[in-house]
BALO-531835 format. One record per residue (C-alpha): x, y, z; residue in three letters. Coordinates in Angstrom, 3 decimals, decimal comma. Example, Ala and Ser with C-alpha at 12.3 -4.5 7.8 and 13.67 -1.06 7.14 Angstrom:
2
<rec u="12,300" v="-4,500" w="7,800" residuo="ala"/>
<rec u="13,670" v="-1,060" w="7,140" residuo="ser"/>
//
This chain:
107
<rec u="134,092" v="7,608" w="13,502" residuo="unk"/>
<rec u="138,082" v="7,215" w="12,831" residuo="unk"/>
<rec u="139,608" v="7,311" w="9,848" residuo="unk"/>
<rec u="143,056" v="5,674" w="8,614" residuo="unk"/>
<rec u="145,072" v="7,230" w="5,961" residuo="unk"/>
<rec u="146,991" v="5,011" w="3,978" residuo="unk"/>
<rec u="148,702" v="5,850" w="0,891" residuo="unk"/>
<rec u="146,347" v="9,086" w="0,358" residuo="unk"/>
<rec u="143,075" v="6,719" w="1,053" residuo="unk"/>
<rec u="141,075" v="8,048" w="3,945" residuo="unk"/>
<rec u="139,647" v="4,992" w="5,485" residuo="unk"/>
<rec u="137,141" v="4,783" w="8,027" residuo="unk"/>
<rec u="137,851" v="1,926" w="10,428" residuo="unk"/>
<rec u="133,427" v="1,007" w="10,181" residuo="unk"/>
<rec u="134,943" v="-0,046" w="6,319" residuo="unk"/>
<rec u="137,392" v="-2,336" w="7,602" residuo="unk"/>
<rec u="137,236" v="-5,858" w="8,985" residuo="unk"/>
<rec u="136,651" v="-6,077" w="13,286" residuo="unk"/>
<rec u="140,336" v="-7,691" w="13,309" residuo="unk"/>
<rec u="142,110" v="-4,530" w="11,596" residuo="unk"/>
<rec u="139,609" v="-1,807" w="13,644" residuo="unk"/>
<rec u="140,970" v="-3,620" w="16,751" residuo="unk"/>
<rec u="144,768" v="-3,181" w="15,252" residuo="unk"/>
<rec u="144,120" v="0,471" w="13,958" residuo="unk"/>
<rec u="143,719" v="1,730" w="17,930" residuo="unk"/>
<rec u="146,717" v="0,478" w="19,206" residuo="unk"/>
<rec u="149,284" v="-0,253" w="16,009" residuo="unk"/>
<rec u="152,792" v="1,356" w="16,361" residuo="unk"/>
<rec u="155,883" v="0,333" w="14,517" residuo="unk"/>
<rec u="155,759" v="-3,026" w="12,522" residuo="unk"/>
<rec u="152,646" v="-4,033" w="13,338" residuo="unk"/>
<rec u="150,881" v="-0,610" w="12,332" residuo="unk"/>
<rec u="152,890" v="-1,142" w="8,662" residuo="unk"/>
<rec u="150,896" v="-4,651" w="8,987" residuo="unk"/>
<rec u="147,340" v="-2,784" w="9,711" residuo="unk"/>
<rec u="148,480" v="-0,247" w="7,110" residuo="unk"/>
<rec u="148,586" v="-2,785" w="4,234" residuo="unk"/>
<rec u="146,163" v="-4,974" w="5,178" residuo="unk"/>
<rec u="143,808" v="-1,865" w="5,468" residuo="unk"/>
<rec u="144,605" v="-1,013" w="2,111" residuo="unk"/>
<rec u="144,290" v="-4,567" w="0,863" residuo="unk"/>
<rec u="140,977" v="-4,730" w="2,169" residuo="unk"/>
<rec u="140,008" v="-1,274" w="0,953" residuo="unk"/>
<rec u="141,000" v="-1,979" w="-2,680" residuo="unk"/>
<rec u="139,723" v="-5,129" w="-3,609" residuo="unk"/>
<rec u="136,065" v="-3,934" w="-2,758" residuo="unk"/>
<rec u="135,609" v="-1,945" w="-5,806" residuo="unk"/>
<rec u="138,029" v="-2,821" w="-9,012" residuo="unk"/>
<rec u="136,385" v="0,301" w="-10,900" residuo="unk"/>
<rec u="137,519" v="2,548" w="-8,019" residuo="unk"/>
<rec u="140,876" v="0,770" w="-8,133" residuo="unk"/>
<rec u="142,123" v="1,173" w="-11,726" residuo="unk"/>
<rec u="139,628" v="5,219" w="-11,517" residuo="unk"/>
<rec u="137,234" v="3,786" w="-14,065" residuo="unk"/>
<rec u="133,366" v="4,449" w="-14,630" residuo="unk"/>
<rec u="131,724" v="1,339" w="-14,606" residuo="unk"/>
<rec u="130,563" v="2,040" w="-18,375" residuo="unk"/>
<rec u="134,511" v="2,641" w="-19,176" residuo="unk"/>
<rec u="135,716" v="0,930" w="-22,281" residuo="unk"/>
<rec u="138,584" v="-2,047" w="-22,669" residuo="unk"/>
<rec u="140,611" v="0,494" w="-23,839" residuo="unk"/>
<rec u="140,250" v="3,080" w="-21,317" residuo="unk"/>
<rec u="140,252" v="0,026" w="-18,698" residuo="unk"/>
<rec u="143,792" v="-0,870" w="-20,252" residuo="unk"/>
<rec u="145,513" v="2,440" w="-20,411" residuo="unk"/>
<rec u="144,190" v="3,302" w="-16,516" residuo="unk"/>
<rec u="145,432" v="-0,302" w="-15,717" residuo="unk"/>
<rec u="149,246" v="0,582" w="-17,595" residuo="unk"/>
<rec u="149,843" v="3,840" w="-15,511" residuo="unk"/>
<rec u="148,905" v="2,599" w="-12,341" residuo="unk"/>
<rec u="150,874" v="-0,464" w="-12,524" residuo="unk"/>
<rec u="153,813" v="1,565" w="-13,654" residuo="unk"/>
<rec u="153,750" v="3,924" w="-10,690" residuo="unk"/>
<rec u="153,288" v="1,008" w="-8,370" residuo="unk"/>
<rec u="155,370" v="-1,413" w="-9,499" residuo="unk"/>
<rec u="157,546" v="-2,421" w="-6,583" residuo="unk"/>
<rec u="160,519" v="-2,464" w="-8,338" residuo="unk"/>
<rec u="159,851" v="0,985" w="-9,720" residuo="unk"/>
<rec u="158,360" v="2,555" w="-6,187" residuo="unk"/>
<rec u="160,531" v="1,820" w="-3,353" residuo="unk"/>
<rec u="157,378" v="2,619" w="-0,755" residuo="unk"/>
<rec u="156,433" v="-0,474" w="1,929" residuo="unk"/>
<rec u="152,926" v="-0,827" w="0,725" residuo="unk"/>
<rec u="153,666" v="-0,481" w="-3,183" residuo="unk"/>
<rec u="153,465" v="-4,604" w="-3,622" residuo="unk"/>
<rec u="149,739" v="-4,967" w="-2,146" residuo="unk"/>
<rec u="148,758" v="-1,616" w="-3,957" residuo="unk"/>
<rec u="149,764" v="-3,099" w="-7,315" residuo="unk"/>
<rec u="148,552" v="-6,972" w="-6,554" residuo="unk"/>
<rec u="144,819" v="-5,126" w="-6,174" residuo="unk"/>
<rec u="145,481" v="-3,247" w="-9,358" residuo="unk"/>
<rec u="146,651" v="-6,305" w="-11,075" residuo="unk"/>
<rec u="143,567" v="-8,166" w="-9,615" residuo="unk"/>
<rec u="141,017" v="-5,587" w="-10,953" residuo="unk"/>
<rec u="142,161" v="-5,531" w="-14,129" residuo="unk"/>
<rec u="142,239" v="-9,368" w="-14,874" residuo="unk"/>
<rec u="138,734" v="-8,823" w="-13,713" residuo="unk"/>
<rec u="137,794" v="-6,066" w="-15,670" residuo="unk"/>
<rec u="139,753" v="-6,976" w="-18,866" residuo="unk"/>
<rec u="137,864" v="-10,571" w="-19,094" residuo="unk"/>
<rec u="134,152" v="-9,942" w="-20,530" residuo="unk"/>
<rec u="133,078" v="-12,636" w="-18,854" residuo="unk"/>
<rec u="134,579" v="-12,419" w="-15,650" residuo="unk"/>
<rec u="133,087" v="-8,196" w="-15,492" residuo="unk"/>
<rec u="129,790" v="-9,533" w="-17,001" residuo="unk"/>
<rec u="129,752" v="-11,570" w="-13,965" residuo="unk"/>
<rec u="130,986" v="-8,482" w="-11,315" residuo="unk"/>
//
């Protein structure tokens, strides 16, 4: 099975879409920073719990507070790494999930 590691995710390639396992193999320069981040795009927006490092049962509060710090460490403006924009859209995504009742009623 192979594995991508992107931003300190280890990734198998049987998680990702057949498109990106195609890319993975034979990605090199600008094109493997595309499989990179659309790896990790893929990656995060499957679980928003696992995103934001939530239990399921976690509270608003503890939702909000895990959703603050990550967003400040990943802020593009704040962290000057390529894939820092789609790492904070997915935590920005799972929170408006998981911050609506409704909406994580419905998750």
């Amino acid at each position: 099975m192979d594995h991508i590691k992107v931003d300190g995710l280890d990734l198998s390639t049987e998680q990702l879409s057949p498109n990106i396992r195609i890319l993975c193999g034979t990605s090199t320069g600008t094109a493997g920073k595309l499989v990179k981040s659309r790896a990790l795009q893929e990656a995060s927006l499957e679980n928003p719990y696992n995103i934001l490092g939530v239990s399921p049962t976690a509270s608003t509060e503890d939702i909000k507070k895990a959703y603050r710090a990550l967003a400040m460490r990943h802020h593009p403006d704040r962290n000057p790494h390529s894939s820092a924009e789609v790492r904070f859209n997915a935590i920005k995504k799972a929170y408006e999930l998981l911050s609506d009742p409704q909406k994580r009623a419905e998750y």
